[in-house]
Backbone as numpy.savetxt, mean C-alpha at the origin, in Angstrom:
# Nx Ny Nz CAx CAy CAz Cx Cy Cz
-1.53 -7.27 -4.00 -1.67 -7.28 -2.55 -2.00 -8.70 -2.09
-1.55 -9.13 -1.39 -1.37 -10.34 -0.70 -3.21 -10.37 0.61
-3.30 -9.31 1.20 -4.37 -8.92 2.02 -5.24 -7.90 1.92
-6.63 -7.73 2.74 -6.64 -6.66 2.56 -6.44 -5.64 3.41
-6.79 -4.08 3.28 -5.84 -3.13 3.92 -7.00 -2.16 4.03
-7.30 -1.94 5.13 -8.26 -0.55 5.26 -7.44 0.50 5.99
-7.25 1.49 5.56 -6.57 2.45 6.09 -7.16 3.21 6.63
-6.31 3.80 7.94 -6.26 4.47 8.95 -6.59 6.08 8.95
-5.79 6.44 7.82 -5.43 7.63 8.03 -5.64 8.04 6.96
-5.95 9.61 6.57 -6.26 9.83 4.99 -5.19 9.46 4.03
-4.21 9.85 4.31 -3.26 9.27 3.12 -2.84 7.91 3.03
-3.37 7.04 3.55 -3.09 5.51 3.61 -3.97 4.73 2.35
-3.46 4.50 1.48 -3.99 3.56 0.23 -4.09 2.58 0.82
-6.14 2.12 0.51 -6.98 0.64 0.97 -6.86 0.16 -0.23
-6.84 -1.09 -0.08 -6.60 -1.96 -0.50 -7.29 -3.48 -0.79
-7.98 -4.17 -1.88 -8.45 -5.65 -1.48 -7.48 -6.75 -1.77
-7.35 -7.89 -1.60 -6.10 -8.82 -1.51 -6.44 -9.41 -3.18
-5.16 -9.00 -4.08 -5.46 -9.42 -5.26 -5.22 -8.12 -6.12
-5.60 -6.90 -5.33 -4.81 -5.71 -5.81 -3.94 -5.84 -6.58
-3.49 -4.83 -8.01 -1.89 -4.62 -8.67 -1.30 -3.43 -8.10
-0.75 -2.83 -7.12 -0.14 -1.59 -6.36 1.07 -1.38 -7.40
1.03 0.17 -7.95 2.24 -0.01 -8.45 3.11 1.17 -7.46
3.85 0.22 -6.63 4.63 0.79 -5.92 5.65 1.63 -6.45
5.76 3.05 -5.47 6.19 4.00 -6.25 7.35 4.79 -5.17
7.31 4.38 -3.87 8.88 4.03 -3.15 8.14 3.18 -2.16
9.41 2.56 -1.98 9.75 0.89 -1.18 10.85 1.80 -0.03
10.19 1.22 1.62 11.06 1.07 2.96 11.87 0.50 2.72
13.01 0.78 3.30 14.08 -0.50 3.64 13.97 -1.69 4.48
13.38 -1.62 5.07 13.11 -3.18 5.58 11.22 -3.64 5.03
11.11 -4.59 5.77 9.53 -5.51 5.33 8.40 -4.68 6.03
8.71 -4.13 7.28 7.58 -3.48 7.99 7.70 -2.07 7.94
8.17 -1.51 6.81 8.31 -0.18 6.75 6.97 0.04 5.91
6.56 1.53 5.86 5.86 1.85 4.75 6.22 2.45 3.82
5.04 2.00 2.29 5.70 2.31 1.09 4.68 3.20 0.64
4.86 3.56 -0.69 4.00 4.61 -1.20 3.69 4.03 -2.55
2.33 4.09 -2.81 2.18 3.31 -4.38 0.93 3.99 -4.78
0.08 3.71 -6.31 -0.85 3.90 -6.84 -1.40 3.09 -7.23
-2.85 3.07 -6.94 -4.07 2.11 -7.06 -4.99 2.68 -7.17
-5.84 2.58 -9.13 -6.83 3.47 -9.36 -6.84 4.92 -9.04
-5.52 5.74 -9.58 -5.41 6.94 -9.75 -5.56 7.69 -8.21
-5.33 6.88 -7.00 -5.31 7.11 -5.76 -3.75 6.69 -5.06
-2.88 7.92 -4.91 -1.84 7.53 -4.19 -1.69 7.46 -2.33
-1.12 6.80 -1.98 -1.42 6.93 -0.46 -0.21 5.67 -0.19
0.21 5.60 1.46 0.82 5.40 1.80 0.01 3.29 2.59
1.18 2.43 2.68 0.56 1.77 2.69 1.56 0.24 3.87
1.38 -0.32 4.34 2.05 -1.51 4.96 2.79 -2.21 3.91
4.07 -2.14 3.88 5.10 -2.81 2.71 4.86 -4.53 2.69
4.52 -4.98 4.22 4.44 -6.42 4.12 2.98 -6.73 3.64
2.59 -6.23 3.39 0.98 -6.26 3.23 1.09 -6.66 1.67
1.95 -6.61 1.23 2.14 -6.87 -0.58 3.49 -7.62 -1.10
């Protein structure tokens, strides 16, 4: 992760900048959201954010 990310919403994976996300689907464009796992926590997350 490039930043960090406090999420909004329950399914939104937080995040600190330096994070390894292993992204697990990718938007089609940069400002879409993606879906990844971080510490056995999946959640949804800002694609440009990483």
């Amino acid at each position: 992760a490039m930043f960090d990310y406090e999420g909004k919403e329950e399914n939104d994976l937080s995040f600190k900048a330096g994070d390894k996300i292993e992204v697990l689907e990718r938007g089609e464009g940069p400002n879409d959201w993606w879906v990844g796992r971080l510490y056995e926590r999946i959640g949804e997350f800002p694609g440009e954010w990483v």
